[in-house]
TISETOR-75589 format. One record per residue (C-alpha): x, y, z negated; residue number from 1; chain; residue in one letter. Coordinates in Angstrom, 2 decimals. Layout:
<rs>
R       x       y       z num chaine residu
R       X       Y       Z NUM      A      a
...
</rs>
This chain:
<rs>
R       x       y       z num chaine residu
R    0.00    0.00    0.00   1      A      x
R    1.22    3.33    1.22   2      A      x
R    1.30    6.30   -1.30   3      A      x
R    0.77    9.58    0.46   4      A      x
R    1.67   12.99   -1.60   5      A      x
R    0.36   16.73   -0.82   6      A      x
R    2.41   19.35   -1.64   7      A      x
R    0.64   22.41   -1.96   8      A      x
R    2.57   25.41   -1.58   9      A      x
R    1.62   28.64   -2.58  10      A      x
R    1.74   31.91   -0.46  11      A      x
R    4.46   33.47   -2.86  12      A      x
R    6.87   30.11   -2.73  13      A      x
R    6.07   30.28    1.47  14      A      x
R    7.28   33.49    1.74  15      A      x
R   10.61   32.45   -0.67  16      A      x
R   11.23   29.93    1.99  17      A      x
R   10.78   31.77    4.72  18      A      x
R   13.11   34.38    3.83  19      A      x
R   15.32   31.74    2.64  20      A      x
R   15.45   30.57    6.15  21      A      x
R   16.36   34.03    7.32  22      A      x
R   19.28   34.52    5.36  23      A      x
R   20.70   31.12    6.23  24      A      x
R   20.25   32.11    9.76  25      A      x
R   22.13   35.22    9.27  26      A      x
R   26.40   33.84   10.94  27      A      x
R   29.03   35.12   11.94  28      A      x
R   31.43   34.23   14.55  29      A      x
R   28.69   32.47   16.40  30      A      x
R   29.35   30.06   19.12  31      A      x
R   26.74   30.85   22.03  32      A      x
R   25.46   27.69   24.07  33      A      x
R   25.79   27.99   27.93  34      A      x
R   22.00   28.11   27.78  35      A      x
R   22.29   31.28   25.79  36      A      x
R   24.92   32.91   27.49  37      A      x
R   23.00   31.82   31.33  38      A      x
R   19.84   33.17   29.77  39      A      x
R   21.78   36.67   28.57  40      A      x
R   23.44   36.70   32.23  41      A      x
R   20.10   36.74   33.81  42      A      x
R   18.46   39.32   31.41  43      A      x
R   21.12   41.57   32.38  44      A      x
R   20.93   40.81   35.54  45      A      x
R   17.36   41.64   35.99  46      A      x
R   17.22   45.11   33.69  47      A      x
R   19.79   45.97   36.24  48      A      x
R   18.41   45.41   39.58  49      A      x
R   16.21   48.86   39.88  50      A      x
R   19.72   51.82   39.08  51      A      x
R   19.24   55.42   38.63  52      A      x
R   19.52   57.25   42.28  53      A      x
R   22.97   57.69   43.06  54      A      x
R   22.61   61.60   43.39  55      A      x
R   21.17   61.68   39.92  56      A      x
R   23.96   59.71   38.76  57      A      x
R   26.62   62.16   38.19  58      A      x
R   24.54   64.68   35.87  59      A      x
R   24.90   61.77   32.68  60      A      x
R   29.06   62.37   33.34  61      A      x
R   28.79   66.12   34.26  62      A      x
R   26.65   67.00   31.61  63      A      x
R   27.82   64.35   29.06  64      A      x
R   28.67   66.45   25.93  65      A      x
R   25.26   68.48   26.95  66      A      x
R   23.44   65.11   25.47  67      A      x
R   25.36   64.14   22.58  68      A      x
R   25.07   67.96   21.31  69      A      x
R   21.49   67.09   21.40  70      A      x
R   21.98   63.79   19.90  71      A      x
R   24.03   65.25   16.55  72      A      x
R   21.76   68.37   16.72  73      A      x
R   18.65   66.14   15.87  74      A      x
R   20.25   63.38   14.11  75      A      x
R   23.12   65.43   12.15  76      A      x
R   24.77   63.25    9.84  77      A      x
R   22.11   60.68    9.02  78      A      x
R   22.14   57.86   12.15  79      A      x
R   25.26   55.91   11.62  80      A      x
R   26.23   55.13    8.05  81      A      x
R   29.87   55.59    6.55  82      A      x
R   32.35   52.50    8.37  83      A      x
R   33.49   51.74    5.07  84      A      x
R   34.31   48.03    6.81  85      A      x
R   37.11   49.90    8.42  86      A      x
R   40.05   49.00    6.19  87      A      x
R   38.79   45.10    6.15  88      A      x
R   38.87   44.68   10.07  89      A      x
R   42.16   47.76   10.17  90      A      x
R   44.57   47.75    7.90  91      A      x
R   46.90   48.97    9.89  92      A      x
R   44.39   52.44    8.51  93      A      x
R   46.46   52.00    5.12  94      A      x
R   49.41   54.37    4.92  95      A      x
R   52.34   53.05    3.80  96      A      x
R   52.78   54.82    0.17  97      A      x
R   49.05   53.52    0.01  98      A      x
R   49.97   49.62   -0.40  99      A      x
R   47.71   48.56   -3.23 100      A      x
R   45.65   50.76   -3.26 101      A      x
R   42.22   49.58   -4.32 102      A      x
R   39.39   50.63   -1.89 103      A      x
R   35.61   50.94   -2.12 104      A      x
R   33.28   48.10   -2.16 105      A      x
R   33.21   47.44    1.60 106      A      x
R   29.73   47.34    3.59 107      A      x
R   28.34   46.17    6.20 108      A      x
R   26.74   48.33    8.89 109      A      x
R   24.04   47.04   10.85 110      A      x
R   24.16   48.46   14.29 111      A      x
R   27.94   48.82   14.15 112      A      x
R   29.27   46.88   12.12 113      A      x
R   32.11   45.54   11.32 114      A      x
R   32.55   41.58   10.00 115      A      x
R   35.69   40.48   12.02 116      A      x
R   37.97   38.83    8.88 117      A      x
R   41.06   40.49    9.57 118      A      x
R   42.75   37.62    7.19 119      A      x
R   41.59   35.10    9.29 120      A      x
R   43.53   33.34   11.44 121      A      x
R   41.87   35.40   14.76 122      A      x
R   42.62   38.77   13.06 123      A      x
R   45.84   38.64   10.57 124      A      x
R   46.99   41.77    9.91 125      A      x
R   49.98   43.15   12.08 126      A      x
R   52.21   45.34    9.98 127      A      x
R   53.57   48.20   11.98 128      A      x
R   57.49   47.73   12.28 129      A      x
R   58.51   51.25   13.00 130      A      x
R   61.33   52.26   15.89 131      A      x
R   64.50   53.16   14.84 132      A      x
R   64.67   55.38   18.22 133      A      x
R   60.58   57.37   17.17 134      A      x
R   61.77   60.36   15.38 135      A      x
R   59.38   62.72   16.44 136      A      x
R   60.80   65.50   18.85 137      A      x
R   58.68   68.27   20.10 138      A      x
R   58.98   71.54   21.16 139      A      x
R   56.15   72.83   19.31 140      A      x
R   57.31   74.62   16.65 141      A      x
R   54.29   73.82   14.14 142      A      x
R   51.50   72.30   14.68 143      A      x
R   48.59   70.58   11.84 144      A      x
R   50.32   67.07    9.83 145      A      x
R   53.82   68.35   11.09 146      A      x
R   55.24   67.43    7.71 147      A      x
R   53.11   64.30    7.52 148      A      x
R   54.99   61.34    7.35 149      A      x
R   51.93   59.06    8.55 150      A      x
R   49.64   60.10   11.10 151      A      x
R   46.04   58.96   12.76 152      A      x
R   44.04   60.20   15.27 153      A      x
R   40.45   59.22   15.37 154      A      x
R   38.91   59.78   18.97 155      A      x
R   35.18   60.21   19.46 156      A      x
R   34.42   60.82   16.03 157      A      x
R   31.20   62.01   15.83 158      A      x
R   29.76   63.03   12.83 159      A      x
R   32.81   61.72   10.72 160      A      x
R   31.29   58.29    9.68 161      A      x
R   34.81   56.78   10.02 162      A      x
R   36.20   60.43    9.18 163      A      x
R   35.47   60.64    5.47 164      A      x
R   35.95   57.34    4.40 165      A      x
R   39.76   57.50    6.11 166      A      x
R   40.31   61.07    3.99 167      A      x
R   38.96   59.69    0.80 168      A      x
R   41.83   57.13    1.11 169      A      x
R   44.51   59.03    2.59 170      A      x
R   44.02   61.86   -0.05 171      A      x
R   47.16   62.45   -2.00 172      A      x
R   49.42   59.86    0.29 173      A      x
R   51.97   61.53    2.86 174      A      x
R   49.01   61.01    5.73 175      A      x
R   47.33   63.31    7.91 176      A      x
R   44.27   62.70   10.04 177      A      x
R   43.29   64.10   13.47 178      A      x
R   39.70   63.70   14.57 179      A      x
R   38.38   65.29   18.07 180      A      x
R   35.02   64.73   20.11 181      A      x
R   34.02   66.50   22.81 182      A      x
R   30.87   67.72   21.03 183      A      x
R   31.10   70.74   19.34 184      A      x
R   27.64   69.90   17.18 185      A      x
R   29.25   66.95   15.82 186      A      x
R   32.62   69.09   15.04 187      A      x
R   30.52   71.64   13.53 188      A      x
R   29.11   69.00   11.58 189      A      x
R   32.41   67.28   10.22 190      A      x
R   33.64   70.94    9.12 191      A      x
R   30.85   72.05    7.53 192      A      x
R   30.93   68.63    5.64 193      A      x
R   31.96   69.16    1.70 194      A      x
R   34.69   66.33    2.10 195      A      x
R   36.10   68.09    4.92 196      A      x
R   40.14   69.18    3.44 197      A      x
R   42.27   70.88    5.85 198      A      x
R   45.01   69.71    4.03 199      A      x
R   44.82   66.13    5.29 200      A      x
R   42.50   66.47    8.15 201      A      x
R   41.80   68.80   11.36 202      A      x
R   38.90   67.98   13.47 203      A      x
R   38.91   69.79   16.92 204      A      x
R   36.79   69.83   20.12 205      A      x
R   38.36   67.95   22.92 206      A      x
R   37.35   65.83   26.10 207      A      x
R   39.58   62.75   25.79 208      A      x
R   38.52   62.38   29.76 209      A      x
R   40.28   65.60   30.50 210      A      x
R   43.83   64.52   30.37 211      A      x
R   45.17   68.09   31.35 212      A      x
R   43.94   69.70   28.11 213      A      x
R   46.72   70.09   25.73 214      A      x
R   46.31   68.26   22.07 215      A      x
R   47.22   69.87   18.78 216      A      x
R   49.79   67.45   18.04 217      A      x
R   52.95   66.21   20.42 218      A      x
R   53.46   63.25   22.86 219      A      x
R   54.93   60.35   20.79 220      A      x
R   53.62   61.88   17.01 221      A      x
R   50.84   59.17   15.92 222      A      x
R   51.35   56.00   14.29 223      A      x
R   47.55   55.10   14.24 224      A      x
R   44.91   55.61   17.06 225      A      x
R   41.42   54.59   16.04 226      A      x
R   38.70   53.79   19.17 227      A      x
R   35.63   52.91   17.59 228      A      x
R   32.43   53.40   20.13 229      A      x
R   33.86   55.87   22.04 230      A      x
R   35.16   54.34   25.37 231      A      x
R   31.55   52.64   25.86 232      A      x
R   30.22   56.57   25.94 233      A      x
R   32.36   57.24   29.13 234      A      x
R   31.88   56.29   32.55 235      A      x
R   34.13   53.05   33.29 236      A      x
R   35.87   54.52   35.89 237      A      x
R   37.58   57.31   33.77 238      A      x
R   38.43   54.81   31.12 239      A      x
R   41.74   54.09   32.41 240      A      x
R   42.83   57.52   32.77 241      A      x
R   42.08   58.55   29.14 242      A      x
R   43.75   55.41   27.58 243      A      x
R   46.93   56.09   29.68 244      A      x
R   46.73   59.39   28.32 245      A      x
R   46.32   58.41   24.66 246      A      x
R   48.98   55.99   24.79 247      A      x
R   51.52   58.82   25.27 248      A      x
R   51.28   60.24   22.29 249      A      x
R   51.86   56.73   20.10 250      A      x
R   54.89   56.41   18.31 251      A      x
R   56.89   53.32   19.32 252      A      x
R   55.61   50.62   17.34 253      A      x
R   52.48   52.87   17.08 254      A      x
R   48.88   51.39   17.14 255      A      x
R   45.65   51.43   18.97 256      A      x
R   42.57   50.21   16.61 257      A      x
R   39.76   49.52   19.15 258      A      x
R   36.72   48.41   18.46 259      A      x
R   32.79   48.68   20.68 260      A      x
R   29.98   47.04   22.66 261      A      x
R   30.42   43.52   24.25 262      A      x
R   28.64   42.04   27.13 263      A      x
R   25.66   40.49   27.04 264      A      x
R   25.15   42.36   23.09 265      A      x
R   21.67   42.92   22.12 266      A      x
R   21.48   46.29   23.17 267      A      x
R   22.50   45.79   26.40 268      A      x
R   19.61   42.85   26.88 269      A      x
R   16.69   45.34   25.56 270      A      x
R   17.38   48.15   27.98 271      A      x
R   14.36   48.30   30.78 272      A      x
R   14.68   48.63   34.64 273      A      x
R   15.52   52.07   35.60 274      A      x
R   18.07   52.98   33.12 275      A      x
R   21.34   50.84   34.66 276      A      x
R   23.53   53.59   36.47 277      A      x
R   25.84   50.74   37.14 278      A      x
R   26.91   47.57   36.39 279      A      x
R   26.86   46.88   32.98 280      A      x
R   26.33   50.45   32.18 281      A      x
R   23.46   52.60   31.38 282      A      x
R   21.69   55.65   30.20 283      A      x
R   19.39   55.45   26.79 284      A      x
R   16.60   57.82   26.95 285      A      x
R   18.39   60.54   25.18 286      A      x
R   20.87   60.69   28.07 287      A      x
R   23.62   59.31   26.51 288      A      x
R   25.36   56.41   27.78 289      A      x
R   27.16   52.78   26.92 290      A      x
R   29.33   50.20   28.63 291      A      x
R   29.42   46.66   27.60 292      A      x
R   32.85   45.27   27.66 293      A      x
R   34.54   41.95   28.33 294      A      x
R   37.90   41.33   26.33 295      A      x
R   39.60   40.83   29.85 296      A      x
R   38.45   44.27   30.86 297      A      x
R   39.56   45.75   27.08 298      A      x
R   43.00   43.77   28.17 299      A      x
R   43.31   45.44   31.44 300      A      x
R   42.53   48.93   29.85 301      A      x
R   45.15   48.84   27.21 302      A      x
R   48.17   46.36   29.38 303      A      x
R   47.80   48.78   32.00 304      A      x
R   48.82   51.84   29.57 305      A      x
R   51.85   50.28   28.73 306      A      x
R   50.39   48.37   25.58 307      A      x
R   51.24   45.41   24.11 308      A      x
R   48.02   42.98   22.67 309      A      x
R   48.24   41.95   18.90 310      A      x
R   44.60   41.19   19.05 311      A      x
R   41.75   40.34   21.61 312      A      x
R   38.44   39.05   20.58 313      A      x
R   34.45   38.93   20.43 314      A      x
R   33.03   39.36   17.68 315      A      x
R   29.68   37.44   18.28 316      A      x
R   27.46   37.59   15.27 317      A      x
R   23.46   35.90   14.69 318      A      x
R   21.81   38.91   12.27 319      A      x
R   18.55   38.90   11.05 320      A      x
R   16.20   41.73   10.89 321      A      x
R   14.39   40.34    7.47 322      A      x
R   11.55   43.06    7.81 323      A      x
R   10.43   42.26   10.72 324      A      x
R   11.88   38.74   10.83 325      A      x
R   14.02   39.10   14.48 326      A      x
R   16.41   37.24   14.78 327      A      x
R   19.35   39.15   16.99 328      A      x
R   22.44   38.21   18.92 329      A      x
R   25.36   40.74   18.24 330      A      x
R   28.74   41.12   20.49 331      A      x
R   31.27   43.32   20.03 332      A      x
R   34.95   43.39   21.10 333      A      x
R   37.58   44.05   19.07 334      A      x
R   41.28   44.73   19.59 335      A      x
R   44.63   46.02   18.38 336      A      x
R   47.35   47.31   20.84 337      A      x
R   51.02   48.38   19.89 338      A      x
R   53.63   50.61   21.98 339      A      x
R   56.68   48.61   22.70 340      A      x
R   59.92   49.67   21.18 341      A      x
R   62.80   50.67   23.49 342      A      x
R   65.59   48.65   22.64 343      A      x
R   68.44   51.40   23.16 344      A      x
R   72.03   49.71   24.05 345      A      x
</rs>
């Protein structure tokens, strides 16, 4: 005789479960299926079939820094939260007089975040070896961070999400930071800030596409370059241009930090037909832009400037949305690049 048993659970217990399930769903470093990645390939595919007229085209890079004034002028300070991750996936960030130093709780930002393990095997942290042949000569006479004996440059910086967590750390080391974007609103915005110190910082307006524009700092001065969403902004064909540019003023032994959008990421999937100006690259409705990298293009980029890869990868993440209980496929790329040191005879 067969003894059957009900279990009755109750709505409170159901929804336990359920959001048990959600959390347990919740990976990183996830491995796609080719079903999954055939499935992302064709979404793309399809939300990019109907492009933006070509003579319409040009106004979203012509009129670029028009849009993200708009952007920071509605949004100010409050769409991306603080990259406290930053020192977990970079900490190559960390000054050298700095070593020990104990740093925030770190936190994880949704739309992006980090969550690369920079201990792990894929991401072990490269310490910076400096030249004996990068003494800094110049023939500016002064310029902001002169005396510094560490310096960082943080392109695209927006708001200063990555801007004040960097000068909260760097305060009272021998480190100076250098922040530029080419919207004034969100300069306006990081000097205005109450965190904002002169002293270890100086945030200036500047096109990183318009390599004839001098910088406030000389060729060959910065140990640390940060790229975080900012090369996704710009149209793919002037990419290579403004990274060959930025490499020139690394140290030897000096650093790029890169980190943005990867193919086939969620955001690229949800855009509709009508807003791809090219392959893999679009407008959002605000008028801003994004480009959705592969790490063999992010190679390219960075070989081609002269750079030397330390590290190459996707970060592909499953996160859950436990509000509205979406499940959501994540990419980004991530990378570190280093100037090679002339060996002098």
């Amino acid at each position: 005789m067969k003894i059957q048993f009900t279990v009755v659970i109750t709505s409170t217990e159901k929804e336990v479960l359920v959001k048990l399930m959600f959390i347990l769903c919740s990976r990183d470093h996830v491995q796609w299926t080719d079903e999954e990645t055939e499935k992302a390939r064709q979404k793309a595919e399809e939300n990019s079939k109907e492009k933006i007229p070509v003579e319409e085209q040009s106004k979203y890079d012509r009129e670029a820094h028009k849009y993200w004034d708009r952007f920071y002028e509605m949004h100010q300070r409050k769409f991306f939260r603080n990259r406290t991750w930053l020192f977990t996936e970079f900490p190559e960030l960390l000054p050298p007089d700095t070593a020990g130093l104990c740093l925030p709780e770190q936190e994880q930002e949704q739309e992006q975040g980090g969550g690369v393990d920079s201990c792990s095997e894929s991401g072990n942290r490269e310490k910076q070896q400096p030249c004996a042949s990068s003494t800094l000569t110049s023939h500016m006479n002064t310029f902001p961070g002169q005396h510094a004996a560490f310096r960082i440059l943080e392109v695209g910086c927006g708001a200063g999400n990555s801007v004040f967590p960097i000068i909260s750390t760097i305060r009272g080391s021998k480190a100076f930071l250098y922040c530029c974007d080419f919207s004034s609103q969100a300069i306006e915005l990081i000097q205005e800030h109450p965190d904002y110190d002169p002293a270890v910082c100086h945030a200036f307006v500047r096109d990183i596409c318009d390599t004839a524009s001098p910088f406030p700092f000389p060729p060959e001065s910065l140990d640390i370059i940060l790229v975080v969403f900012v090369l996704s902004a710009i149209h793919p064909a002037r990419a290579q241009d403004a990274v060959r540019a930025l490499a020139g003023f690394l140290k030897q032994g000096g650093i790029v930090l890169f980190r943005d959008y990867g193919r086939y990421d969620l955001a690229q999937l949800r855009f509709k037909k009508g807003q791809c100006l090219s392959e893999n690259f679009y407008t959002r409705q605000d008028g801003t832009c994004v480009y959705f990298f592969t790490k063999d293009e992010v190679h390219h980029l960075f070989s081609n400037a002269g750079l030397e890869e330390l590290q190459n990868l996707e970060d592909r993440r499953l996160q859950v949305n436990r509000g509205k209980k979406v499940v959501m496929h994540r990419v980004w790329t991530q990378s570190k690049y280093r100037k090679p040191c002339l060996i002098s005879d």
